[in-house]
C-alpha positions in Angstrom: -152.4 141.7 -117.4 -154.5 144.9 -117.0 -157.6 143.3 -117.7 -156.8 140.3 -114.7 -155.7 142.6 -112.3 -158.8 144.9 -112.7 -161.2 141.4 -112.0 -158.7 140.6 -109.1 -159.8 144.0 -107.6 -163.4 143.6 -108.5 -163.7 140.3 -106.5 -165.1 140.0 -103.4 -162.9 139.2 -100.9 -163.5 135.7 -99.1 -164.8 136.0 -95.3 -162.4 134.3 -93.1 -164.6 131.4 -91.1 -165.9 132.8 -87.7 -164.6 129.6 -85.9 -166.9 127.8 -83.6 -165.2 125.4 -81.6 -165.5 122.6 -77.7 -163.9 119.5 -77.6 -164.7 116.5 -78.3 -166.5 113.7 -75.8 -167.4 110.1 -77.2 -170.4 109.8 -76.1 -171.9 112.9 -78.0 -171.9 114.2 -81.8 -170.7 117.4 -81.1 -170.7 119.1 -84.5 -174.4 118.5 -84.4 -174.7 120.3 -80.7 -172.4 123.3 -82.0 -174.5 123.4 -85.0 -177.5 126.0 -84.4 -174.5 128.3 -82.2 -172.6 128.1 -85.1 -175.2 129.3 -87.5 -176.5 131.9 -85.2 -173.1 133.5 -84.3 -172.1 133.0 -88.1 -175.3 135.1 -89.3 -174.9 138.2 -86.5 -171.3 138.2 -87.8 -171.6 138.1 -91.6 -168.7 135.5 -91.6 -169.5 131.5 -92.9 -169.1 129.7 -89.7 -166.4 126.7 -89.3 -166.8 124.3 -86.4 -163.8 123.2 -84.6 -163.1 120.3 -82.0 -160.4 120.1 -80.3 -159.2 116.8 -78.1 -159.6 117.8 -74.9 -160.8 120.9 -72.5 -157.1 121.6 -72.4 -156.2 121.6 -75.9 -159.8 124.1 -76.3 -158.3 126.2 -73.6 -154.9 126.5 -75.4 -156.8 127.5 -78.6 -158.9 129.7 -77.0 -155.9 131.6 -75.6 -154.0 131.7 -78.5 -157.0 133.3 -80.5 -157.6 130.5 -82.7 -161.0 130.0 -81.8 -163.7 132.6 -81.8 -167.0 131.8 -80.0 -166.8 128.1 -77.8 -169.1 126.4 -75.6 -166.4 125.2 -72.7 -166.5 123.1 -69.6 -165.9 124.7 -66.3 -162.1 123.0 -66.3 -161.5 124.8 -69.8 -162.9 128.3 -69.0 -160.9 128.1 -65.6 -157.7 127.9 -67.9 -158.8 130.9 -70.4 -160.4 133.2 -67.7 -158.2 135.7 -67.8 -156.3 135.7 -71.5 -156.9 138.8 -73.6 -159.7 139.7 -75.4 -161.9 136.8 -74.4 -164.7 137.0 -72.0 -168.0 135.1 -70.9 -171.4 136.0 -72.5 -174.2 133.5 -71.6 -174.0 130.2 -69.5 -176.7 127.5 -70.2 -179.4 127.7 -66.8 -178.9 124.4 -65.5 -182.8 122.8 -64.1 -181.9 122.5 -60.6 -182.4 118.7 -60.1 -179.9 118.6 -62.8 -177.3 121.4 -61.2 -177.4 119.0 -57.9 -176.2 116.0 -59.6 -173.4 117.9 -61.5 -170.7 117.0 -59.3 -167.3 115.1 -58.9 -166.6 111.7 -56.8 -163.9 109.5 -56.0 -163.9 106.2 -55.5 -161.8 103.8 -54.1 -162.3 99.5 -54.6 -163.6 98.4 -51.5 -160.9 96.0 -51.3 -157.9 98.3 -50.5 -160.0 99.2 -47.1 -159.2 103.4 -47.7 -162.8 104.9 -46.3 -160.7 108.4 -45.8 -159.2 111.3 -48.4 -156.5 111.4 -45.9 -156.2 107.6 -45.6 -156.1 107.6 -49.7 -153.5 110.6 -49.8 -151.0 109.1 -47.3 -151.6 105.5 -49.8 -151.4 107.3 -53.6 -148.2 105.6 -54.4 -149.4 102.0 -53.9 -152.3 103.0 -55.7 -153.4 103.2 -59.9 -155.6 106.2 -60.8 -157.9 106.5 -63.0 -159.4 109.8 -64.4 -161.1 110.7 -67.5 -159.0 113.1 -69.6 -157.2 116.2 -69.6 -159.0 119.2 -68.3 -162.0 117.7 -67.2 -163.9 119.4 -64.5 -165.7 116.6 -62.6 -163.8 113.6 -63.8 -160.4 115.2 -62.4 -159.5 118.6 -61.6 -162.1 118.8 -59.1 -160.8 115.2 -57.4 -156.8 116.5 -57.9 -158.1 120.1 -56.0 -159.2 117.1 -53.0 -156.2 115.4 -53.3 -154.2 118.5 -52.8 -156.4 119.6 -49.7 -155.3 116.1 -48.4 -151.2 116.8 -48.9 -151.3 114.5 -52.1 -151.8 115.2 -56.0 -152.5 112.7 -58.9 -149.3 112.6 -60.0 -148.0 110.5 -56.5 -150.5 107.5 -57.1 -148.0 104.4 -58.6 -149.7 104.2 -61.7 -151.9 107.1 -63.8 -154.4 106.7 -66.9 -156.4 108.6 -68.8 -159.9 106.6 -69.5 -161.7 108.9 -71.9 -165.3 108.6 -70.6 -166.9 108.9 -66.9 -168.1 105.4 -67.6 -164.7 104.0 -68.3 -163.0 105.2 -65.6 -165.9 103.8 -63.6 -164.7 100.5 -66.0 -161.4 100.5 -65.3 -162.3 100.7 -60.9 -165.0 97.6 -61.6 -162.5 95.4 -63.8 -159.4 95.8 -62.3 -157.4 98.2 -64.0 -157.4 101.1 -61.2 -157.8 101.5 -57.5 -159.3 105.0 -57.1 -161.1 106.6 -60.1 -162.5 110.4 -60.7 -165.5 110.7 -62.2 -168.9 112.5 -62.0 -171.4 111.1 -60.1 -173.7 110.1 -62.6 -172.2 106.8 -63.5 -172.1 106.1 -60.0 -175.5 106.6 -59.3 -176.5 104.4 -61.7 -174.5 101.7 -60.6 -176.2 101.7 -57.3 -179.1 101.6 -59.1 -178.7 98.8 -61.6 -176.1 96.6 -59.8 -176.0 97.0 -56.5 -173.4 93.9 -55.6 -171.5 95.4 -58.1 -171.3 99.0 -56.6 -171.1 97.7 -53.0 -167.6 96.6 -53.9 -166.8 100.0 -54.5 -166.6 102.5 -51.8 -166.9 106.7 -52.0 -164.9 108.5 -50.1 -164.9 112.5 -51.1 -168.3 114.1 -53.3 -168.0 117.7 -54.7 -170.3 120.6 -54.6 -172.3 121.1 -57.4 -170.5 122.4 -60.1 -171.1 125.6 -62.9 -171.9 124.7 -66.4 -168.3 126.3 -68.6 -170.1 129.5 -70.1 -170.2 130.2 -73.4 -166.9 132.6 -74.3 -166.7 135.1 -77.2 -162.9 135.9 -78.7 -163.3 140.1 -78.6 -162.0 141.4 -82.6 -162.9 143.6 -85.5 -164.9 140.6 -87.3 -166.6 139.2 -84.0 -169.4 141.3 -82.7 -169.5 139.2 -79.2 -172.1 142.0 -77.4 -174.6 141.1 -80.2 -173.9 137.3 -80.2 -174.2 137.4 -76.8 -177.7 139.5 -77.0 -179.3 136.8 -79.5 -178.3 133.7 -76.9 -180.0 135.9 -73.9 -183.0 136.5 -76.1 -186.0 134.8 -77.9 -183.0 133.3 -80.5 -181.8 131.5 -77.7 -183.5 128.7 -76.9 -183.3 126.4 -79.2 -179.3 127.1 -79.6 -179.6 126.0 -76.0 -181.7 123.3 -76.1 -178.8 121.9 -78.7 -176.1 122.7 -76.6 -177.9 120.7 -73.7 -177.9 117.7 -75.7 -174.3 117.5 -76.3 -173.4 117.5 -72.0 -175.2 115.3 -70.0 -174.2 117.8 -66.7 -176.9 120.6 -69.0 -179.4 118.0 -69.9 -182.9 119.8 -70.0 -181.5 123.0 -70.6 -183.6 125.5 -72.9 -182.4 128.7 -72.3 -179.4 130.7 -71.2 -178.7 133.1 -68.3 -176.0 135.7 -68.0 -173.0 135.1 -66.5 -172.2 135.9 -63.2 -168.4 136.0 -62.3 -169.2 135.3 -58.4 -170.6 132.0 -59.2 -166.7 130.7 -60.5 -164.8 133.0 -58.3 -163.9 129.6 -55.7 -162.7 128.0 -59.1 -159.0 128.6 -59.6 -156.1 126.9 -61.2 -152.8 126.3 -59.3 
């Protein structure tokens, strides 16, 4: 007994996982963008590094908040949510090429058959309508469209019908075969419509475009076990860039991203939840 508790003493004590977490998107391999982060923030720490996904920028936000993740690369819908819980705070935001920050933005668009051209027309209409978006939280493939909606005196939750697509090119899917009226989604999709079927785009119609939109920043969980001021440090420095150029090729709004900037809060100030 003696002899067992003296070797249960003398062990060293396992390292809880430093948890590295987004959400998941179909289109990427996400574990493979979080990868080099993971490793990185795992090393400064002195912790083995877990990698967690979560559904959806909501669900990230709710882990976020309830401390069960520790560093996380979020979407601007996501940090939004977290913003102002405890003990978290931004420390480096992936520096977006310009030609890439301009295309970064949200659209809605209406089939060309239900003759809406306005956000006021489409507002006063919602609850003849089906809406398509493309999941919870998302920046440019909802909450930016629902934050239009609202400036027009409606919300998503007055169209007829509601549904969660999953991808930007679904929801663009659902508007093309039938399955929605009006769909929110980033432009991107709809750019390349125009470009590869045009008699299939010009029986859609847009009626409201965003401003370009932030990158989410990277966010650190502030503790004992999570040195966030030196995590942050190594993404701002020479370590950096190829963390970022990972990142970048897990969101198509970062593609050609190979470094990081600081965060600045005045960039998200206009970005608010209600």
């Amino acid at each position: 007994m003696l002899l067992s508790l003296l070797l249960s003493l003398a062990a060293p004590a396992q390292a809880t996982p430093l948890r590295v977490g987004t959400y998941s998107y179909p289109r990427y391999d996400r574990r493979i963008a979080l990868g080099p982060i993971a490793a990185l923030a795992g090393r400064i720490a002195g912790r083995p590094a877990e990698i967690v996904l979560l559904p959806t920028p909501t669900a990230l936000a709710e882990a976020l908040c309830r401390g069960e993740v520790d560093v996380a690369m979020t979407n601007l819908g996501a940090f939004v949510e977290v913003r102002d819980c405890p003990n978290l705070r931004a420390i480096a935001v992936l520096d977006m090429p310009p030609p890439v920050l301009d295309r970064y933005r949200g659209v809605l668009l209406v089939r060309r058959e239900t003759g809406i051209d306005t956000l006021d027309t489409l507002g006063k209409r919602a609850s003849g309508l089906r809406y398509s978006e493309v999941l919870p939280g998302s920046t440019s493939g909802g909450l930016v469209q629902a934050e239009a909606l609202r400036s027009a005196g409606s919300a998503p939750s007055a169209f007829a019908a509601r549904r969660m697509a999953g991808t930007h090119e679904a929801a663009l899917a659902d508007l093309i075969e039938g399955r929605a009226d009006v769909a929110a989604l980033t432009e991107d999709p709809w750019r390349r419509l125009q470009a590869s079927d045009p008699a299939k785009a010009a029986t859609l119609h847009p009626i409201w475009r965003s401003a370009p939109l932030p990158p989410g920043p990277v966010v650190c969980h502030e503790g004992p076990a999570t040195p966030c001021a030196e995590i942050q440090a190594a993404l701002l420095g020479a370590q950096g860039g190829p963390t970022a150029v990972a990142l970048a090729a897990g969101w198509s709004e970062a593609d050609g991203a190979t470094r990081f900037m600081a965060y600045d809060r005045a960039r998200y100030e206009a970005f608010r939840t209600r």
